[in-house]
Every structure is written in C-alpha cells, then in structure tokens.
N, C-alpha and C positions, 0 to 999 in steps of 0.2 A: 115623437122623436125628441122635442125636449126634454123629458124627463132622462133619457139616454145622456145627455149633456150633463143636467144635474148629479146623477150619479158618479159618471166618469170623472167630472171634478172633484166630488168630495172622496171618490175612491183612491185617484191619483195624488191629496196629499194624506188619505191613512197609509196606503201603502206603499206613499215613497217610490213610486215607479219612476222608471227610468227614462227619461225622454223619448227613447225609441220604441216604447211600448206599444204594438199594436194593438186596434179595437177591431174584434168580430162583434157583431153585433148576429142574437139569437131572437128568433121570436116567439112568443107565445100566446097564449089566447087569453088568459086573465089571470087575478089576483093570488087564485089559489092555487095555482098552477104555479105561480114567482115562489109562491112560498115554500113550495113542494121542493123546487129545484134546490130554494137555500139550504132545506135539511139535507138534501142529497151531497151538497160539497160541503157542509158542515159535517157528514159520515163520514166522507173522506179528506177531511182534513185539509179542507179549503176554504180559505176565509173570502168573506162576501160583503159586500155593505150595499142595503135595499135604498130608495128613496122615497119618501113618503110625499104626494101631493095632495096639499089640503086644500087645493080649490075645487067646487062641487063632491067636495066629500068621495076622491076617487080613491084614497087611497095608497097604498103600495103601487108603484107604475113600472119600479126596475130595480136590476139587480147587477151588481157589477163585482165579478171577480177580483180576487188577489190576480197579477200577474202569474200567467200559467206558460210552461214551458217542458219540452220530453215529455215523458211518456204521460205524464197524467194531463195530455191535453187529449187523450183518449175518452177521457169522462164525458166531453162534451159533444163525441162524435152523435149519441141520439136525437140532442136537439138540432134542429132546422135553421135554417142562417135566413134573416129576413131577406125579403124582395121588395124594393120599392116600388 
C-alpha cells in the first residue's frame, strides 16, 4: 500500500491533477502483469507513470494513471478493484 502513496504523488505533480482527483485503486498479482497493463494505456493513449522500489530489489510496485474521465474510463472496467 505504500508504494500506492509513492506513485500517486509523483503522478499528481507530472500530471497536474486537480485537487478533486479521485483514487480507484486496481489490483494485481505482479510485476509483469504492472507492465503489461502500462503498454495497454500507453495503446490507448494513456499516459502512466510506474514507481520503482529499490528496497529488497522489488522492483516496479505500481502504476498510476493520467487522470481519466468519460468514456475511456471503460478501459479499466477488466481490471478488479482491490479489497482490503
């Protein structure tokens, strides 16, 4: 869940979000799977910025959208919305 944090900050000042931005949070099983999804919104023309954690050499951890809104929030209907 921190690395959620991490990303969403450095997302929110590349892309300038808007205060009222809201966070869905998606979840996934691993790395290659993160990576899989960035080329998927980088198809469609969806910028993304991953976050890399370099303690015990994890890796990629998350991914976080350009703010999305209308219809191309349909993209994201396959993936699963975490549960804590």
């Amino acid at each position: 869940m921190v690395q959620v944090g991490h990303v969403c900050y450095e997302a929110g000042f590349k892309f300038k979000a808007h205060p009222n931005t809201y966070l869905v949070l998606c979840s996934i099983n691993n790395e290659a799977e993160l990576l899989a999804i960035e080329e998927y919104l980088g198809c469609h023309n969806i910028e993304s910025h991953k976050f890399y954690e370099p303690d015990d050499d994890m890796g990629y951890t998350s991914l976080c959208s350009e703010p999305i809104n209308g219809e191309r929030r349909k993209l994201f209907r396959k993936y699963r919305l975490w549960k804590g």
